[in-house]
N, C-alpha and C positions, 0 to 999 in steps of 0.2 A: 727381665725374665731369664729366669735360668734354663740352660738346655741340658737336657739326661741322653743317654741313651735311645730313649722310647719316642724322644721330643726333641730332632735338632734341625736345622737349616738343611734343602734338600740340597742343595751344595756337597757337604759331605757325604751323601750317601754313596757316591763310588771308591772311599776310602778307605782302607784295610781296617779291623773292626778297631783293633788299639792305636792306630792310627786315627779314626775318629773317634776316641775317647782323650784321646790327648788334646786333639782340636776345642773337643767339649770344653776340657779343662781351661785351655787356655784364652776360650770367647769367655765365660763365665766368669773370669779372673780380670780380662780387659772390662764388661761390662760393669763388674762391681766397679773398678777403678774410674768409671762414669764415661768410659770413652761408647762411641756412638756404634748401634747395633754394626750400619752399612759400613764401619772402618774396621770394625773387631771379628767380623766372619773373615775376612779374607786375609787380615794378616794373624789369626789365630790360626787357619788354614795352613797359610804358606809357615809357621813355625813349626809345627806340630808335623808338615812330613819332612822336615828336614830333621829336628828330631825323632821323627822313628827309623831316619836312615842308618843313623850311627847309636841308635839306644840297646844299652846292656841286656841280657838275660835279667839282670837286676832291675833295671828302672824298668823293664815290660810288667815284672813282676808285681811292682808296685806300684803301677799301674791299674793293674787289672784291680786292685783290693781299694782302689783310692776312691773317696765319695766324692763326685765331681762338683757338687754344691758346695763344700767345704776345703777352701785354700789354705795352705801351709801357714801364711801369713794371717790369716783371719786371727783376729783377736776382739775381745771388748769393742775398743778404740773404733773401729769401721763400722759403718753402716749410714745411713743416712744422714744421721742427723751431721753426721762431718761434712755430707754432700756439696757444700756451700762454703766447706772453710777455705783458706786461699793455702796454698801447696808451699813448703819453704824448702832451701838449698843452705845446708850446711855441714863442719868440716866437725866428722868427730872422728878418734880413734885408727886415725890416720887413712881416713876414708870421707868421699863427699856423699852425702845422704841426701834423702829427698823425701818428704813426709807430709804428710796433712797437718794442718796447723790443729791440736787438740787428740791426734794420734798418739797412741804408745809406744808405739816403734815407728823405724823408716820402712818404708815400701820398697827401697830401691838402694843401692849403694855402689859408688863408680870409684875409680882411683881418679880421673879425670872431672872438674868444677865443670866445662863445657859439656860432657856428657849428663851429668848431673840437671846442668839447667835445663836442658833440653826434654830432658824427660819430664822433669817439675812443668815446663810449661806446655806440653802435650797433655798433663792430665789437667792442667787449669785450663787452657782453651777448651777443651771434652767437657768442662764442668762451669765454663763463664767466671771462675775465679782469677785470680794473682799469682804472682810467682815473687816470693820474701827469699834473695839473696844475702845470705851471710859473710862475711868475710872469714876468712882460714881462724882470725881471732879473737872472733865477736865469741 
């Protein structure tokens, strides 16, 4: 379930208004990634005012105009039917990545392989899938 504006967790409702629209963005963005309702309210929460502590006249901006059901990253590639494929870690362009197996792009990307895995294997456990380690020159 996606949350809007009109439609969110009463949680946020003591939250400054782009302060809980960032929130929005960011439970909507975990839930797509199949992490579980009761982990993605409260740490979409705790990101979302720490990001409006130090966010620009610019990112408030674009903000405000931003359609909270639609993430930056959305492409083709996501949506369900990935729901089920196992998450891989691997080393491109001098960067570690993290993706759905059968994605177009990476979801994620660390300078750090332990950071990398880490996160690969928080959206497989979220989703009862795998975590496919690559080596730097696989």
């Amino acid at each position: 379930m996606a949350y809007t504006m009109n439609d969110y967790p009463d949680s946020l409702k003591n939250l400054e208004r782009l302060e809980r629209r960032k929130a929005i963005d960011i439970i909507n963005a975990m839930l797509e990634d199949g992490y579980d309702e009761n982990r993605a309210i409260p740490i979409g929460t705790e990101q979302a005012q720490d990001w409006y502590k130090s966010a620009s006249d610019d990112d408030l901006k674009k903000l405000e105009n931003k359609d909270l059901q639609k993430h930056d990253d959305d492409d083709d590639s996501r949506g369900p039917e990935l729901i089920d494929n196992d998450v891989e870690v691997y080393y491109e362009e001098d960067e570690w990545k993290v993706k759905t197996v059968g994605a177009k792009q990476a979801s994620a990307t660390y300078d750090k392989k332990q950071d990398a895995e880490k996160r690969a294997k928080e959206i497989a456990d979220n989703r009862g899938t795998d975590v496919k380690v690559h080596n730097k020159n696989d």
